[in-house]
N, CA, C and O of each residue as an XYZ file, in Angstrom:
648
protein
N       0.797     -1.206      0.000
C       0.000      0.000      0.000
C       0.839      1.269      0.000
O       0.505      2.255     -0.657
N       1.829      1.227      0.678
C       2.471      2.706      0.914
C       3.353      2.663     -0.452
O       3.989      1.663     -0.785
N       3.315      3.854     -1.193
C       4.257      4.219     -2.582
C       5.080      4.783     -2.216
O       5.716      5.172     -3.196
N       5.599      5.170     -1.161
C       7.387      5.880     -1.258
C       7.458      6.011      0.153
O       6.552      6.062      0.985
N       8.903      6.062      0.302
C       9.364      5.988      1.890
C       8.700      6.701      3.257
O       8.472      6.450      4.440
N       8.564      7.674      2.346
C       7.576      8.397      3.735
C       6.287      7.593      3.991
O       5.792      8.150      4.971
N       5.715      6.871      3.731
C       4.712      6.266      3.421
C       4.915      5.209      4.076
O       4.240      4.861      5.045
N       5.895      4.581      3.591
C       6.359      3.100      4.364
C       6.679      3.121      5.723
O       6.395      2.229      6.523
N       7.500      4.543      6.063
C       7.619      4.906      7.480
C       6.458      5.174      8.436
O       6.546      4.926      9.638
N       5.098      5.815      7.723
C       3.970      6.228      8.047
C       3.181      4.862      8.577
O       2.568      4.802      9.643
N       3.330      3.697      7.550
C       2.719      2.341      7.701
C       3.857      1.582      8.665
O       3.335      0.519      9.001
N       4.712      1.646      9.039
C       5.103      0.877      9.615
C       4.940      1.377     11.281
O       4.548      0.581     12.135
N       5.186      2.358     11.500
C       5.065      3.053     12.225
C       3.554      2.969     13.002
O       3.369      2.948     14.219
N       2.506      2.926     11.897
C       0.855      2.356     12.884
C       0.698      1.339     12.902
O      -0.039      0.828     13.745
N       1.403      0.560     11.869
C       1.184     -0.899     12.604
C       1.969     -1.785     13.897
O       1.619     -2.813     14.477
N       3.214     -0.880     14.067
C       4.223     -1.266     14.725
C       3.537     -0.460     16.242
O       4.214     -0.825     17.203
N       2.185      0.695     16.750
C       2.286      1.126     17.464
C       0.731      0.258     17.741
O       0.644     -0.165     18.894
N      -0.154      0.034     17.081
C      -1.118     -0.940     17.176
C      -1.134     -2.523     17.605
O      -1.962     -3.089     18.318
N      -0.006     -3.055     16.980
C       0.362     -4.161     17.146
C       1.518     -4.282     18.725
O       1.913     -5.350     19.193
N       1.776     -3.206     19.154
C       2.875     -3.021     20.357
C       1.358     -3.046     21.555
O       1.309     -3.885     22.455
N       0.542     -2.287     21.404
C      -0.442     -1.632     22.304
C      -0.979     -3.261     22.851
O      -0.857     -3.759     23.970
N      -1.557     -3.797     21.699
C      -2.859     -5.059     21.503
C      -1.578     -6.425     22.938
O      -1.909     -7.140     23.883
N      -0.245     -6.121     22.302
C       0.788     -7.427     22.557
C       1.299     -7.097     23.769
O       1.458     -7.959     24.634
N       1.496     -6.286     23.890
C       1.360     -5.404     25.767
C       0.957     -6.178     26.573
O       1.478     -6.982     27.347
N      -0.903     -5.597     26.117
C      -1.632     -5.833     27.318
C      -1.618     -7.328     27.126
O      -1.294     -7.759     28.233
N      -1.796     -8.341     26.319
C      -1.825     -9.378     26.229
C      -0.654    -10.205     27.189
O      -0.955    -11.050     28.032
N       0.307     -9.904     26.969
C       1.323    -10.670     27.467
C       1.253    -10.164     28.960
O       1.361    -11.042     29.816
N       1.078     -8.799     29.405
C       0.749     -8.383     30.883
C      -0.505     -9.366     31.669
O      -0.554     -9.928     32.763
N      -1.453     -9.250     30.520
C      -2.857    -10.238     30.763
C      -2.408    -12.506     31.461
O      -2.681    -13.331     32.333
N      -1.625    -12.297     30.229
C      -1.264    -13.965     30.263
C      -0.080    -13.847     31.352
O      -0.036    -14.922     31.951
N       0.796    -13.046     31.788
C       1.619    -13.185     32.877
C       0.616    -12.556     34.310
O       1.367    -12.485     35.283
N      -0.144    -12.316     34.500
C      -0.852    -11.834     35.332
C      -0.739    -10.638     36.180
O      -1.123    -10.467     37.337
N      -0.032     -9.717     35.235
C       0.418     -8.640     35.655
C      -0.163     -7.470     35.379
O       0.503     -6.441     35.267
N      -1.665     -7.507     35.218
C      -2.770     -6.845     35.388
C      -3.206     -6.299     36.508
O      -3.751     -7.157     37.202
N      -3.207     -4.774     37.211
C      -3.298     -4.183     38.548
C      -2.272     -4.903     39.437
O      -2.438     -4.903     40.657
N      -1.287     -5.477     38.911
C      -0.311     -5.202     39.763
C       0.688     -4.770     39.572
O       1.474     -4.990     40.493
N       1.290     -3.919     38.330
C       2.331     -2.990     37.931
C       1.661     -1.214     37.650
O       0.672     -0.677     37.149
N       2.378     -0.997     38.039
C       1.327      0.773     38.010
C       1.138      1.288     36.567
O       1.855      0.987     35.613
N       0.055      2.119     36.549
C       0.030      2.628     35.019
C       1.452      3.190     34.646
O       1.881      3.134     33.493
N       1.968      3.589     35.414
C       3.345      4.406     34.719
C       4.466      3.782     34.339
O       5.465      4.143     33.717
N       3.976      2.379     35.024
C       5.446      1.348     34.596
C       4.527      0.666     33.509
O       5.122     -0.113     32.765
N       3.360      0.809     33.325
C       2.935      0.169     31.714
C       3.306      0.977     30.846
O       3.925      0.500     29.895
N       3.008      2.739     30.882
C       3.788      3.309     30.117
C       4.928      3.345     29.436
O       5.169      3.247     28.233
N       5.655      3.512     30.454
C       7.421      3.012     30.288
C       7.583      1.721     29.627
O       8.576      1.619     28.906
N       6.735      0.624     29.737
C       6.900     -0.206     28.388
C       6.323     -0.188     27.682
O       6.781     -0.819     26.729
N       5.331      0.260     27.493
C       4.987      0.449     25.555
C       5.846      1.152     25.152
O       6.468      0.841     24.136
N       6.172      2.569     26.015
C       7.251      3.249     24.727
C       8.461      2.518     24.578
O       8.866      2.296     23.437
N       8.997      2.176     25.413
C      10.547      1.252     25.050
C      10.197     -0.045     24.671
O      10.989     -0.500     23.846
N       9.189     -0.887     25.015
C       8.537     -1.553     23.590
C       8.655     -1.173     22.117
O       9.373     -1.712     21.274
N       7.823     -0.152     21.964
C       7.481      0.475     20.755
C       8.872      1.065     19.769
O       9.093      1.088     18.559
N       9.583      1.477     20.909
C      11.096      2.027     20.474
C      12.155      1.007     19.506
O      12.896      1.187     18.540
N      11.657     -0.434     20.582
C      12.462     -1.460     19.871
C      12.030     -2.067     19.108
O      12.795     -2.719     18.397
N      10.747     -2.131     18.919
C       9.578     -2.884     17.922
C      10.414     -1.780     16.857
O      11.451     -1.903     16.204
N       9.642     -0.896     16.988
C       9.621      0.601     15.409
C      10.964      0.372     14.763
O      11.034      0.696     13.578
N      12.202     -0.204     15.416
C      13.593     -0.013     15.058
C      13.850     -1.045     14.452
O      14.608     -1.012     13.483
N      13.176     -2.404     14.963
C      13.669     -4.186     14.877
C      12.685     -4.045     13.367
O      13.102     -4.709     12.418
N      11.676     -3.377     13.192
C      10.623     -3.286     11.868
C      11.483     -2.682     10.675
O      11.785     -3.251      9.626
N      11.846     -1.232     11.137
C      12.240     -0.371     10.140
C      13.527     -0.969      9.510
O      13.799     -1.092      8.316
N      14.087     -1.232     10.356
C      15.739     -1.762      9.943
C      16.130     -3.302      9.422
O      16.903     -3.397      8.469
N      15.660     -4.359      9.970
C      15.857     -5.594      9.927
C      14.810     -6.417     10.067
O      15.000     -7.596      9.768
N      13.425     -5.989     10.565
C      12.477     -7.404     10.369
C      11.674     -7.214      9.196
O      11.125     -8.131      8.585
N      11.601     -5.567      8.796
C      10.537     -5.510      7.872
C      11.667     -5.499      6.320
O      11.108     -6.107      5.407
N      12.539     -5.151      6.066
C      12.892     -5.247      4.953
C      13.323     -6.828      4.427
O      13.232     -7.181      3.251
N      13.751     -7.593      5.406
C      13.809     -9.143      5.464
C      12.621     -9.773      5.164
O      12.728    -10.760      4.436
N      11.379     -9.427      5.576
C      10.557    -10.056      5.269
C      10.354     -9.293      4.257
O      11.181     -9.714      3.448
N       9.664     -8.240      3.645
C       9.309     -7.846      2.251
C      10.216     -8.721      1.250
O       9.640     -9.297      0.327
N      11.615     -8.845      1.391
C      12.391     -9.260      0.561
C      11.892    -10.825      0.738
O      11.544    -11.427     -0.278
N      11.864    -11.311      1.677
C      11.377    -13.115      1.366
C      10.021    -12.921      0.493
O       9.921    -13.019     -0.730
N       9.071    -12.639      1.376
C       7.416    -12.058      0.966
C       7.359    -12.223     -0.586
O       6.865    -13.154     -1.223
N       8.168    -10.763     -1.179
C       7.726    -10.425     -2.321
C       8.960    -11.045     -3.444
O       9.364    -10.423     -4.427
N       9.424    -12.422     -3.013
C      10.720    -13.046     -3.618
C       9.920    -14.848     -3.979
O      10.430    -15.710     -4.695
N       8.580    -14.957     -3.216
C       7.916    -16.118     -3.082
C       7.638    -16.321     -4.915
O       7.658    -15.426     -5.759
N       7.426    -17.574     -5.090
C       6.556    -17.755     -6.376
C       4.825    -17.588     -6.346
O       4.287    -18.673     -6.123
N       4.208    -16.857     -6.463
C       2.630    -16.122     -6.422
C       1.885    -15.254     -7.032
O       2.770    -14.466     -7.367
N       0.752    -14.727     -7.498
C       0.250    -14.256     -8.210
C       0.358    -12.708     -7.303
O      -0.684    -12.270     -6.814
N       1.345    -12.126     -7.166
C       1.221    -10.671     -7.005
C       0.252     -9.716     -7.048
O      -0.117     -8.839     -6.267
N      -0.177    -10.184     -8.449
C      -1.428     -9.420     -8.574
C      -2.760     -9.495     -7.496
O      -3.708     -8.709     -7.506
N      -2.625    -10.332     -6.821
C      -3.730    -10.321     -5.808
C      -3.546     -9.919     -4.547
O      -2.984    -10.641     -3.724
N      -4.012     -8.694     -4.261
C      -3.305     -8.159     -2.902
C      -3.373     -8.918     -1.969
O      -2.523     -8.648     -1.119
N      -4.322    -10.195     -1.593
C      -5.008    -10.727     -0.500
C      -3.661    -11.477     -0.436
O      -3.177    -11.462      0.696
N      -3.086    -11.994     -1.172
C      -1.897    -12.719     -1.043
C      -0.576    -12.350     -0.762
O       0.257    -12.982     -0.113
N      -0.403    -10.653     -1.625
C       0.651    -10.084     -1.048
C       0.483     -9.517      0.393
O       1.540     -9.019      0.783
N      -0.523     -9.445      1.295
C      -1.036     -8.977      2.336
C      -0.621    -10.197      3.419
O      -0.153    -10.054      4.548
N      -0.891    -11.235      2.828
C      -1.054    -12.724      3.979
C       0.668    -13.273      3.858
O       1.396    -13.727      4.741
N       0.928    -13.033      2.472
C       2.460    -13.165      2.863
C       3.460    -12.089      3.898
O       4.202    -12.468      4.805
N       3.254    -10.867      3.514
C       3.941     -9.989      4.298
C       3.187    -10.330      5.595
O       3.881    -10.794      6.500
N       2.304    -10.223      5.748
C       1.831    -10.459      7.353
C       2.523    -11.861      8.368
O       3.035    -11.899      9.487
N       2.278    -12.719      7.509
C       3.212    -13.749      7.482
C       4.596    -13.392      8.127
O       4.675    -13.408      9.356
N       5.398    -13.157      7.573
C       6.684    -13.340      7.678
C       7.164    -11.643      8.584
O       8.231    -11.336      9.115
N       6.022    -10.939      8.456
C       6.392     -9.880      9.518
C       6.367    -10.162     10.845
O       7.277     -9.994     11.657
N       5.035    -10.697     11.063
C       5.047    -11.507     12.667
C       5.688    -11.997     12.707
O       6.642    -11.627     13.392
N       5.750    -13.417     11.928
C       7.110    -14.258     12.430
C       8.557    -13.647     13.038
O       9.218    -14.079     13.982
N       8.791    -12.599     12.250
C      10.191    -11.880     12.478
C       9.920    -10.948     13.854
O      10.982    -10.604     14.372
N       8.976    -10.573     14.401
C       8.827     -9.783     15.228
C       8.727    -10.759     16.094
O       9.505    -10.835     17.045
N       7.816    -11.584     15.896
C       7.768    -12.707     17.365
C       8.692    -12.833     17.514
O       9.063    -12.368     18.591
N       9.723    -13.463     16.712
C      11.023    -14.221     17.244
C      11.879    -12.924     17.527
O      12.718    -13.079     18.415
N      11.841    -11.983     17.087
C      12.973    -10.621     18.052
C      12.214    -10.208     19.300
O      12.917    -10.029     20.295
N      10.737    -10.000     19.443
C      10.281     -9.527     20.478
C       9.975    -10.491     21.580
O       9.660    -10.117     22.710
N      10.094    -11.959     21.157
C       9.818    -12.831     22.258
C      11.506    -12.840     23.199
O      11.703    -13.218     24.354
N      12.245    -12.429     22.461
C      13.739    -12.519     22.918
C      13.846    -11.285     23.905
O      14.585    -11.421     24.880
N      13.287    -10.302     23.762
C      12.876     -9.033     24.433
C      12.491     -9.479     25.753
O      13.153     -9.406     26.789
N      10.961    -10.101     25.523
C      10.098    -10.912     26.521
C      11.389    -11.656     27.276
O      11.897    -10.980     28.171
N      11.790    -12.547     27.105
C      12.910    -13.974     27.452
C      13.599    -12.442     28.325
O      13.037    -12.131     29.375
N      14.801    -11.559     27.828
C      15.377    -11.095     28.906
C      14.313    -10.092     30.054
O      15.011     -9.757     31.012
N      13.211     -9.685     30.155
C      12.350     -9.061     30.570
C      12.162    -10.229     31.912
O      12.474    -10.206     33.103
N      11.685    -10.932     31.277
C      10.520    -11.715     32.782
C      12.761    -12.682     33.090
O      12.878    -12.832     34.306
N      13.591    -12.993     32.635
C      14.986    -13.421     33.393
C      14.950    -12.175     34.664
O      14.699    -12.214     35.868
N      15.296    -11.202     33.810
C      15.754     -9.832     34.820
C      14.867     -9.369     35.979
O      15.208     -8.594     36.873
N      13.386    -10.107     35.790
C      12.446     -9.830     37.189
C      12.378    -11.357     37.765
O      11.510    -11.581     38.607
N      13.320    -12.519     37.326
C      13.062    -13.502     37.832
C      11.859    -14.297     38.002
O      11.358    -14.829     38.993
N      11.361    -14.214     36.175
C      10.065    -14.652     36.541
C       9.889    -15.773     35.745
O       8.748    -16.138     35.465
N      10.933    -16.410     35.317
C      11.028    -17.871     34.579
C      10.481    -18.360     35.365
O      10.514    -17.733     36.424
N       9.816    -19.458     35.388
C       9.684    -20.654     36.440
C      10.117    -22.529     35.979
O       9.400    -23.512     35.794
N      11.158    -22.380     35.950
C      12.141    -23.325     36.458
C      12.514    -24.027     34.857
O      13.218    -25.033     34.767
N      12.020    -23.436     33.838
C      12.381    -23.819     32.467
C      13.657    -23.346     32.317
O      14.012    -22.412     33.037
N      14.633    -23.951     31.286
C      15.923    -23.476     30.681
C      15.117    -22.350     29.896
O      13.940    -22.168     29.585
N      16.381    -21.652     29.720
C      16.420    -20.567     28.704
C      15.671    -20.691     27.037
O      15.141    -19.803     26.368
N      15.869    -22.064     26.743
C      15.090    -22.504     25.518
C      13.659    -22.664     25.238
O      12.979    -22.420     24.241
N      13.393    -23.140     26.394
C      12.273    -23.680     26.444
C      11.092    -22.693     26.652
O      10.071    -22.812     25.974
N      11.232    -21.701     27.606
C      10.647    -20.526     27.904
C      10.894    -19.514     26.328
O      10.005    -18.799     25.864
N      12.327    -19.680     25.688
C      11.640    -18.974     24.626
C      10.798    -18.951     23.648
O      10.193    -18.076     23.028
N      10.906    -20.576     23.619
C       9.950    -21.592     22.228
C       8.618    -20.879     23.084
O       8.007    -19.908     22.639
N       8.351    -21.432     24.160
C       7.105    -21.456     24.980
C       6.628    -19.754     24.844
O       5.419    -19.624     24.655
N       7.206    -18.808     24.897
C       7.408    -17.487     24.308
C       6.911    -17.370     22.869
O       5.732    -17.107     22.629
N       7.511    -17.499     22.240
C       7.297    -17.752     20.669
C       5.812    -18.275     20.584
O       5.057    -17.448     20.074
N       5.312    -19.276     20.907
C       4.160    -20.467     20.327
C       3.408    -19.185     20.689
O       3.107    -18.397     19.792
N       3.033    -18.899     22.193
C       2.420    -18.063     22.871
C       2.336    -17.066     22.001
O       1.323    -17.022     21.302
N       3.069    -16.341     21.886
C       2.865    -15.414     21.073
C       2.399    -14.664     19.715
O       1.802    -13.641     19.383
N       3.122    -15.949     19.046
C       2.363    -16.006     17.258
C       1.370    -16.744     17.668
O       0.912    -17.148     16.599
N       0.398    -17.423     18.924
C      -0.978    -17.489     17.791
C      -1.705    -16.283     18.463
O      -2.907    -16.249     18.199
N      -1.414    -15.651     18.976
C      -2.087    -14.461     19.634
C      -1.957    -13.809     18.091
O      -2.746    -14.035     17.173
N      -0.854    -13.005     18.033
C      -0.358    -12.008     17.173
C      -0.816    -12.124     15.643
O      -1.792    -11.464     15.288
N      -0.134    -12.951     14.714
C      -0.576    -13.449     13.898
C      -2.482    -12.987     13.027
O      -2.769    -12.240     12.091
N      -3.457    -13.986     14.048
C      -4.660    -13.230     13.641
C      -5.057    -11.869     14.144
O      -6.114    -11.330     13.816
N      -4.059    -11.264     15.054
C      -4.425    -10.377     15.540
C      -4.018     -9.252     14.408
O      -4.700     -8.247     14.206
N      -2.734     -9.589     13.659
C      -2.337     -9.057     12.487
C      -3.434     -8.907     11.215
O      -3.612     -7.988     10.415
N      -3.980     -9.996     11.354
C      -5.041    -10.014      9.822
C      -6.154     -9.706     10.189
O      -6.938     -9.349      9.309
N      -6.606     -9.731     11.568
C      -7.992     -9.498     11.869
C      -8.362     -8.201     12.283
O      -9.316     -7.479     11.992
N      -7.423     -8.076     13.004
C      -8.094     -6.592     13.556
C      -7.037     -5.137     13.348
O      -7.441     -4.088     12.846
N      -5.418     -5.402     13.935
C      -4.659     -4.453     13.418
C      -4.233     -3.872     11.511
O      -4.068     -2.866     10.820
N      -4.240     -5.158     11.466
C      -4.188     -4.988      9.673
C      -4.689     -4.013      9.580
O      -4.272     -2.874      9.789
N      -6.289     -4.639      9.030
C      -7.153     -3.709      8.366
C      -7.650     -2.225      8.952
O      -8.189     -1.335      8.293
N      -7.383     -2.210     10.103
C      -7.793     -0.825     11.142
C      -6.524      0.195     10.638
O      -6.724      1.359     10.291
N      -5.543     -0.278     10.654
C      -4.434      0.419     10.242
C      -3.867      0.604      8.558
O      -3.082      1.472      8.176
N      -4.488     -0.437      7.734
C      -5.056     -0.089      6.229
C      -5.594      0.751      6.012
O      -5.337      1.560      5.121
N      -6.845      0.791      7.077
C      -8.066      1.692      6.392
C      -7.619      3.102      6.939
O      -7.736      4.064      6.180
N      -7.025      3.315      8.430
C      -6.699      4.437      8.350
C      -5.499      5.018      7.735
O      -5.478      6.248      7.785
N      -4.345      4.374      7.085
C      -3.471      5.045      6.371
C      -4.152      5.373      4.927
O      -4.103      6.435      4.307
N      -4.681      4.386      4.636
C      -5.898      5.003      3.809
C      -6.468      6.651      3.755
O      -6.094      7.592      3.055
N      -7.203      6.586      4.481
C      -8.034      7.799      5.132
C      -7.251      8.956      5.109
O      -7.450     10.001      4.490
N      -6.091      8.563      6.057
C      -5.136     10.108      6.516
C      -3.945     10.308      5.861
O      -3.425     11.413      5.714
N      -3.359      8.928      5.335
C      -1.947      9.427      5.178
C      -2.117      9.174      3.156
O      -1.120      9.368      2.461
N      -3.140      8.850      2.663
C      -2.611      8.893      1.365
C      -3.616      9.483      0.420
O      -3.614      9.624     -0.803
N      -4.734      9.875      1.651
C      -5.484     11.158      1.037
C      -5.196     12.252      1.355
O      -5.825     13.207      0.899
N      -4.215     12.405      2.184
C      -3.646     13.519      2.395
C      -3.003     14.073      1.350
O      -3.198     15.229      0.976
N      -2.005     13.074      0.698
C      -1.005     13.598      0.041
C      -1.954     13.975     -1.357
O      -1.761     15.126     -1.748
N      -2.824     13.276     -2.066
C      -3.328     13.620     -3.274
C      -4.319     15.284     -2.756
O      -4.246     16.296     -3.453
N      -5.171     15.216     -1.438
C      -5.338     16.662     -1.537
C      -3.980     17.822     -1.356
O      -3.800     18.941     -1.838
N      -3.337     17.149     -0.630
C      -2.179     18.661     -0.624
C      -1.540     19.036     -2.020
O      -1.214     20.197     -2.268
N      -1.368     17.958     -2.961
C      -1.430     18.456     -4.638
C      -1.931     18.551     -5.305
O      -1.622     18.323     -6.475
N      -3.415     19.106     -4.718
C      -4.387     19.896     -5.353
C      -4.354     21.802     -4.865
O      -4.377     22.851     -5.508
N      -4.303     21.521     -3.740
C      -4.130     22.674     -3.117
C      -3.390     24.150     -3.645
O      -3.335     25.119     -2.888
């Protein structure tokens, strides 16, 4: 969807702050750390969440995956496919950098419980992509389609009318 860099920065950027928000509370939810960390220490991790998400996207998960994505053998022409591939292989790449995030997060508060280091990350990982994943196609996707839609690429055709 996005035609030139500013664009791509614009889209990565709402999906990377939609998809940070939804995976938050989720993982706060499934560790049970719901009313018992203060709003201000949830703050403090979405943005340094979001900081490392927006960076692990812009730099190395999202151009890796576009390049696998749009390198597949497939009918291009059908967005539904270029959509399910990139979605595809974007989560995947984010799970596996952000579950590693997760892995030193709950080490450093000592909140493994009695798994090796591997096992808690796989167990990390599974957990995570099937949350994420439809959460990608179902609800952040298209919410964040329709509004880059809306704001960021009707913007640009009215401001070169103007």
């Amino acid at each position: 969807m996005p035609a030139t860099k500013k664009e791509d920065l614009y889209f990565g950027l709402m999906m990377c702050s939609g998809m940070v928000v939804f995976m938050t509370f989720y993982n706060l939810f499934t560790n049970g750390l719901i009313g018992t960390i203060s709003l201000t220490e949830i703050l403090i991790q979405l943005v340094l969440i979001f900081i490392i998400a927006s960076l692990l996207e812009l730099f190395i998960v999202g151009p890796v995956a576009k390049k696998i994505a749009l390198s597949l053998p497939y009918d291009k022409s059908k967005k539904v496919f270029v959509i399910l591939s990139l979605a595809f292989f974007m989560v995947s790449g984010m799970v596996l950098c952000m579950s590693l995030y997760g892995l030193v997060a709950s080490y450093l508060s000592n909140s493994l419980m009695g798994e090796t280091l591997i096992e808690s990350y796989f167990a990390l990982v599974f957990k995570n992509f099937i949350f994420a994943f439809p959460l990608q196609l179902l609800i952040v996707g298209p919410i964040v389609r329709y509004l880059f839609v809306k704001f960021v690429k009707d913007k640009r055709v009215t401001e070169s009318f103007s």
